[in-house]
C-alpha positions in Angstrom: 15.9 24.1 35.8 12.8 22.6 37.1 12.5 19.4 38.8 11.7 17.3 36.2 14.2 18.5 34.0 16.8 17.7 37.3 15.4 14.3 38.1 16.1 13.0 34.6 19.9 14.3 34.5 20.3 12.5 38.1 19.5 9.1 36.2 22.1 7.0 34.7 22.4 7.5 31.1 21.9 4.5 30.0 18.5 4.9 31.5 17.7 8.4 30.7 17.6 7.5 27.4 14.7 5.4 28.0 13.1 8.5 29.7 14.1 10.5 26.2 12.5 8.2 23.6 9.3 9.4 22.2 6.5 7.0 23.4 3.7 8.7 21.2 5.8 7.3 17.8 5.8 3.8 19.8 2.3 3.8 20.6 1.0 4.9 16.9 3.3 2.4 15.4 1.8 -0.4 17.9 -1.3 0.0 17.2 -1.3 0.4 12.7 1.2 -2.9 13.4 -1.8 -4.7 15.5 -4.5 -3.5 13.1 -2.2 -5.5 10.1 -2.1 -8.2 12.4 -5.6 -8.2 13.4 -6.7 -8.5 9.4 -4.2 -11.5 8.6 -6.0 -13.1 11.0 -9.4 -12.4 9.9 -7.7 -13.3 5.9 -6.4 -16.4 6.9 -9.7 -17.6 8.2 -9.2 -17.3 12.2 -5.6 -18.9 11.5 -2.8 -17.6 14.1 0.0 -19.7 12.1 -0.3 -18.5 8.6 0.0 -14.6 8.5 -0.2 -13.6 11.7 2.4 -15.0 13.5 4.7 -15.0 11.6 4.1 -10.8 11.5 4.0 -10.6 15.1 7.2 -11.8 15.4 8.3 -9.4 12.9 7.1 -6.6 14.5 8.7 -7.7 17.6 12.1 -8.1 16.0 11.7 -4.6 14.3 11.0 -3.3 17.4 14.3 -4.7 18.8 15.8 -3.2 16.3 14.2 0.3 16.4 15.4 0.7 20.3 18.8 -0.8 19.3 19.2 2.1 16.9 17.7 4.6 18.5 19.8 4.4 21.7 23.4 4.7 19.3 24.1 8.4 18.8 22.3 10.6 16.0 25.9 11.7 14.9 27.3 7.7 14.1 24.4 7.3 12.1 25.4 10.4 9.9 28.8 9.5 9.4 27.9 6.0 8.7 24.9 7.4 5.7 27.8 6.9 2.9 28.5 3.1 3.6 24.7 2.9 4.4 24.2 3.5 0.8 26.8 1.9 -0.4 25.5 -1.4 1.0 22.4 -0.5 -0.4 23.6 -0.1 -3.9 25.5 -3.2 -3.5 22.4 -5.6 -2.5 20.4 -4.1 -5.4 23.2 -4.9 -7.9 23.2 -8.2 -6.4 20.1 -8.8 -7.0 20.9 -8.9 -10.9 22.8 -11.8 -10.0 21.5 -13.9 -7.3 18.3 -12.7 -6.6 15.3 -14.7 -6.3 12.5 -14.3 -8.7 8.6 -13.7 -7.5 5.6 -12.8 -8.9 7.3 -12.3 -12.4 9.9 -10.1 -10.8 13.5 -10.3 -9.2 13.6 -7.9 -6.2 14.5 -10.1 -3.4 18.0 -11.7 -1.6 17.1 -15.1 0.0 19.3 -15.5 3.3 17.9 -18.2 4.4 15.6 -17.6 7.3 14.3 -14.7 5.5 13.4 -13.4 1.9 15.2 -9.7 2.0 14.0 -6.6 -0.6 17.3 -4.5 -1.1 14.8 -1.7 -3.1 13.1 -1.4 0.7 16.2 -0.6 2.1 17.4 1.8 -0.4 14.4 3.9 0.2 15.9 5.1 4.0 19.4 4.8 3.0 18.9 7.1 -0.2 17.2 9.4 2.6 20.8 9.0 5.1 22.7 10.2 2.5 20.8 13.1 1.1 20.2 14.5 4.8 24.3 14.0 5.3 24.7 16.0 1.9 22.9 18.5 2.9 24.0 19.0 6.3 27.6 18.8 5.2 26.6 21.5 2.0 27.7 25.1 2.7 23.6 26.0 2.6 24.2 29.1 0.3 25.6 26.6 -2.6 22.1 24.8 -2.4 20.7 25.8 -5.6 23.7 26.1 -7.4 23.7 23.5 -10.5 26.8 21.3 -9.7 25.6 21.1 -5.9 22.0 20.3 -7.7 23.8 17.6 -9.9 25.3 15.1 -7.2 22.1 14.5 -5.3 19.8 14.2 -8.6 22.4 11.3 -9.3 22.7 10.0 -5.9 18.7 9.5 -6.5 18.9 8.2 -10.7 21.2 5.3 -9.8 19.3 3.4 -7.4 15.6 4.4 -9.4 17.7 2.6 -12.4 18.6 -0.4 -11.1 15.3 -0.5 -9.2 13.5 -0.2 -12.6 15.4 -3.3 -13.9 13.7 -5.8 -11.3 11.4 -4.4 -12.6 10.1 -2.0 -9.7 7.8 0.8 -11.2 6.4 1.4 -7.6 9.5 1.5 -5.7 11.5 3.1 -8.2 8.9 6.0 -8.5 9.3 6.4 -4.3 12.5 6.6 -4.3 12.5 9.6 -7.0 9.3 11.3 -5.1 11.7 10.5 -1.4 15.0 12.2 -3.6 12.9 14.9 -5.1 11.2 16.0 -1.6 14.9 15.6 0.1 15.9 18.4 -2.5 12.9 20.4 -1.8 13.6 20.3 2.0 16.7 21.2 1.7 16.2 24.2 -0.1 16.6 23.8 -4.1 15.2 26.4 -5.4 11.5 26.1 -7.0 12.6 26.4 -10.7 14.7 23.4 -10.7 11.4 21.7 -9.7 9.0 23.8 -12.8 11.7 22.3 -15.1 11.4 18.4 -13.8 7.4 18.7 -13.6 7.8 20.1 -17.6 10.1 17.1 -18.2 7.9 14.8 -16.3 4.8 16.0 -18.8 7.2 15.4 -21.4 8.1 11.9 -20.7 4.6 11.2 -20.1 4.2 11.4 -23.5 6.7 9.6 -24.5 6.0 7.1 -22.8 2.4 6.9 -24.7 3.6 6.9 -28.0 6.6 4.7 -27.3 4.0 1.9 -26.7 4.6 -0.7 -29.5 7.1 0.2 -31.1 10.7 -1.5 -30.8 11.8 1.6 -28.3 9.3 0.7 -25.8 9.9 2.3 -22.6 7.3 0.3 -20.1 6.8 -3.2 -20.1 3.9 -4.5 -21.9 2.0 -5.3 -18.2 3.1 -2.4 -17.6 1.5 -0.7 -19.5 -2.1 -3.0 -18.8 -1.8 -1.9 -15.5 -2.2 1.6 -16.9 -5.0 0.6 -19.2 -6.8 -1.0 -16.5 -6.4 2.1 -14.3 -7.9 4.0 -17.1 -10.7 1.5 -17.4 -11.0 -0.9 -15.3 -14.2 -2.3 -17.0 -12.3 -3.0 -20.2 -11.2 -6.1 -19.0 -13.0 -7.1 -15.7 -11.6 -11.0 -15.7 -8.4 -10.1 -16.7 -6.4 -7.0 -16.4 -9.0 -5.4 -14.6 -10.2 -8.1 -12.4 -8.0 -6.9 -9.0 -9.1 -3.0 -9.5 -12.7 -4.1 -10.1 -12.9 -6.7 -7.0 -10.7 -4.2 -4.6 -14.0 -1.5 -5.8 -16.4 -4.2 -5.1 -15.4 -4.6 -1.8 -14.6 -1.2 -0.6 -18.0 -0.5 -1.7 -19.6 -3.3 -0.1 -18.2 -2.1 3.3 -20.7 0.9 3.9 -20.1 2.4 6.6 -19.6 0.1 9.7 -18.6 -3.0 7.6 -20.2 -6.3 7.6 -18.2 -7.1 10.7 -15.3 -8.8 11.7 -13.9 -12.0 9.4 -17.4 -11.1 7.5 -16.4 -9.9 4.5 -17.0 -12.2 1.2 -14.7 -10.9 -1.2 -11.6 -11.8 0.9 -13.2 -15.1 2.2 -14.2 -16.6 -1.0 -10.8 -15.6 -2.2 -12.2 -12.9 -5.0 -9.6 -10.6 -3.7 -6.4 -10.8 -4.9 -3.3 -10.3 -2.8 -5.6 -10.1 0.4 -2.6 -10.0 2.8 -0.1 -7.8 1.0 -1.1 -5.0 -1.4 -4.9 -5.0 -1.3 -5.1 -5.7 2.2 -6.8 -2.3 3.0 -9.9 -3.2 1.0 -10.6 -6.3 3.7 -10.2 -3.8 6.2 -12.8 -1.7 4.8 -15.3 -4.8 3.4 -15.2 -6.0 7.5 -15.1 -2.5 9.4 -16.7 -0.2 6.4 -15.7 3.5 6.5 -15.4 4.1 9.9 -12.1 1.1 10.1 -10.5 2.8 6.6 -10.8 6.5 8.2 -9.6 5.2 11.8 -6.6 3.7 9.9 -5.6 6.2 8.0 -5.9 8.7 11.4 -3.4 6.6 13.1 -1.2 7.2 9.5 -1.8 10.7 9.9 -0.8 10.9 13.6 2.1 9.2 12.9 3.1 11.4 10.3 2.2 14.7 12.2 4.0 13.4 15.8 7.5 12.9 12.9 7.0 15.9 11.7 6.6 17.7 15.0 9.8 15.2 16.4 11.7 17.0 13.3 11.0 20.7 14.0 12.2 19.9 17.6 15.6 18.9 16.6 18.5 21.3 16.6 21.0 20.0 13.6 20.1 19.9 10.1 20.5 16.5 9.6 18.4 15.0 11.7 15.7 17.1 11.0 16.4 16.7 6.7 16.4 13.0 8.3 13.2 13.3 9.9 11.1 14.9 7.3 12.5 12.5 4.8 11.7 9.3 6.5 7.8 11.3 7.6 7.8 12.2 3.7 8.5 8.3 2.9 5.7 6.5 5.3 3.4 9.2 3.1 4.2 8.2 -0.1 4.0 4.2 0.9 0.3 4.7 2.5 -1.0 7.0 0.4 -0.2 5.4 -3.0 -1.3 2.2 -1.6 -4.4 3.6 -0.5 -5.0 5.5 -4.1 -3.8 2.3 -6.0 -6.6 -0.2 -4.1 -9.4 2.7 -4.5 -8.4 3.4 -8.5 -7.5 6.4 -8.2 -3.8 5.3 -8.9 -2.3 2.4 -11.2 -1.6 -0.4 -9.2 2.5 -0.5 -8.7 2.5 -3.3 -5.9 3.7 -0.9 -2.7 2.5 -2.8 0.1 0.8 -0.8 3.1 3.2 0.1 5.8 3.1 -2.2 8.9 -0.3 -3.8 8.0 0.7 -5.6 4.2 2.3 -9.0 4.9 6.1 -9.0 5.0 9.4 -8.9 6.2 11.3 -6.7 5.0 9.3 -3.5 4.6 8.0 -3.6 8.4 12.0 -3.9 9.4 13.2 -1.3 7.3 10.3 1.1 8.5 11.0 0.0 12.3 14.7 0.4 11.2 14.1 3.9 10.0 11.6 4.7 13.2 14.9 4.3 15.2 16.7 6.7 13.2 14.0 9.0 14.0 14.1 8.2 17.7 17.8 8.2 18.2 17.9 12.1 16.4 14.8 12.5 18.8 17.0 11.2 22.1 20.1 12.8 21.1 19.1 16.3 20.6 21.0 19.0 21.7 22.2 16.9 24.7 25.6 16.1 23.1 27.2 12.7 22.7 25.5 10.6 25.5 
């Protein structure tokens, strides 16, 4: 044992786990968090009170949260990844009832002092449960179809009543987080052939359900796939937030035209400057250099997970790990894809820069889950 290793198990254990969190995952999420609040400000015109503030104090809560977590046991957080879900399925059928409708959607629970998005936290529950499946699955019965069966439906329900809202963007990560759970896990590669095959399939059908009375997408639904297509078919209407994101992405360069500088989001041509499209402002004011900086710290944060995962001894937290590593991807990168057109625009907001509440505490949430498997790692029950 070398010294180190004996000065940390002479401190108190309460303490030690201080010593134990990973400081690198702290660090990274700091500093995407102060970049988001670093371009509300600049979006709100040099205004503390309107965006910024307001996510500052989110952050800070999330990050209470994230340490509260992270310091209870990897193991209580396995065996509590059936009521997790539960919850979770519970809020999003509640939402059917009592939610609150915005932007021509009803996704959110208003409780008062905050608006909350059941769909966000499905995302990390659905990811509890399928790492607790798996970790309880005799690993040989993996592939077999009845073992395949429960978690394609543990995935389905919450994608269908996250469809209802209706959620295209959320629903479609939730089945990309189930499907890469399955993959992790070890399903066997043909299951996957025969879904991709299917996918194609319903592609199609999608296409040629479009007018008639069985319908599958919503009719601005499918505009938003028309615009993707085309974005010049219709630049004042369906097109007009692709075309303006592409005007000032392109407008950036490559060093920006500075700091609170950029025109599209000041003369509000943007839409949704501070929640969806809010990477475009960041690359109109700090060109490409600020969009590629940004998307390193992503990419840090997702390789320091990954690494936190391959460290871990149990199953589950390292299924849990991935998943949650496999999540922030999806939310960054189809955000990033949707503002550049190079994806239809679904409304997933960037993690920890897009304006709001409920996906910064739900990531922060899941960033303890990832700490507390990182803490408790083959140290037993502390």
């Amino acid at each position: 044992m070398s010294y180190l290793e004996y000065t940390v198990k002479t401190v108190p254990t309460g303490l030690r786990k201080v010593l134990y969190i990973n400081w690198a995952l702290v660090v990274l999420l700091t500093a995407i968090a102060s970049v988001g609040i670093l371009m509300l400000y600049s979006v709100s015109g040099g205004r503390m009170e309107v965006w910024a503030e307001p996510q500052m104090e989110r952050f800070a809560l999330g990050l209470m949260a994230m340490f509260t977590v992270a310091f209870v046991p990897i193991w209580f957080w396995r065996n509590m990844a059936g009521l997790a879900f539960a919850v979770s399925l519970v809020l999003l059928l509640a939402v059917e009832f009592v939610g609150t409708v915005g932007m021509g959607a009803q996704r959110w629970i208003d409780l008062g002092f905050m608006r909350l998005q059941p769909s966000e936290l499905t995302k990390i529950t659905l990811v509890m449960i399928l790492a607790a499946y798996y970790d309880w699955l005799d690993i040989k019965k993996t592939s077999r179809p009845l073992w395949v069966l429960i978690p394609v439906v543990l995935t389905l329900i919450p994608v269908a009543l996250v469809l209802r809202q209706p959620d295209l963007g959320t629903a479609l990560l939730l089945l990309f987080g189930g499907g890469v759970m399955m993959f992790l896990a070890g399903v066997h590669i043909l299951y996957f052939i025969v879904v991709v095959a299917l996918g194609v399939g319903l592609v199609a059908a999608v296409f040629m359900s479009r007018d008639t009375p069985w319908q599958l997408l919503k009719d601005y639904q499918f505009r938003r796939i028309d615009t993707f297509l085309d974005p010049s078919s219709d630049p004042l209407g369906a097109g007009y937030h692709i075309s303006q994101a592409k005007i000032a992405l392109g407008s950036g360069g490559w060093s920006g035209r500075g700091f609170m500088q950029g025109t599209q989001s000041r003369l509000n041509f943007l839409p949704e400057k501070h929640t969806d499209f809010i990477f475009t402002t960041l690359a109109e004011e700090f060109g490409f250099v600020g969009a590629a900086s940004l998307l390193a710290l992503y990419v840090a944060l997702i390789v320091f997970t990954i690494v936190t995962a391959l460290s871990n001894r149990d199953r589950f937290s390292s299924l849990l790990t991935l998943g949650i590593a496999a999540t922030l991807f999806f939310y960054f990168s189809i955000n990033t894809a949707m503002v550049m057109g190079l994806a239809p625009v679904v409304g997933v907001p960037l993690p920890l820069v897009s304006y709001g509440g409920s996906a910064m505490l739900v990531l922060m949430l899941a960033y303890g889950l990832v700490q507390s498997a990182h803490i408790h790692r083959a140290r037993g029950r502390t």
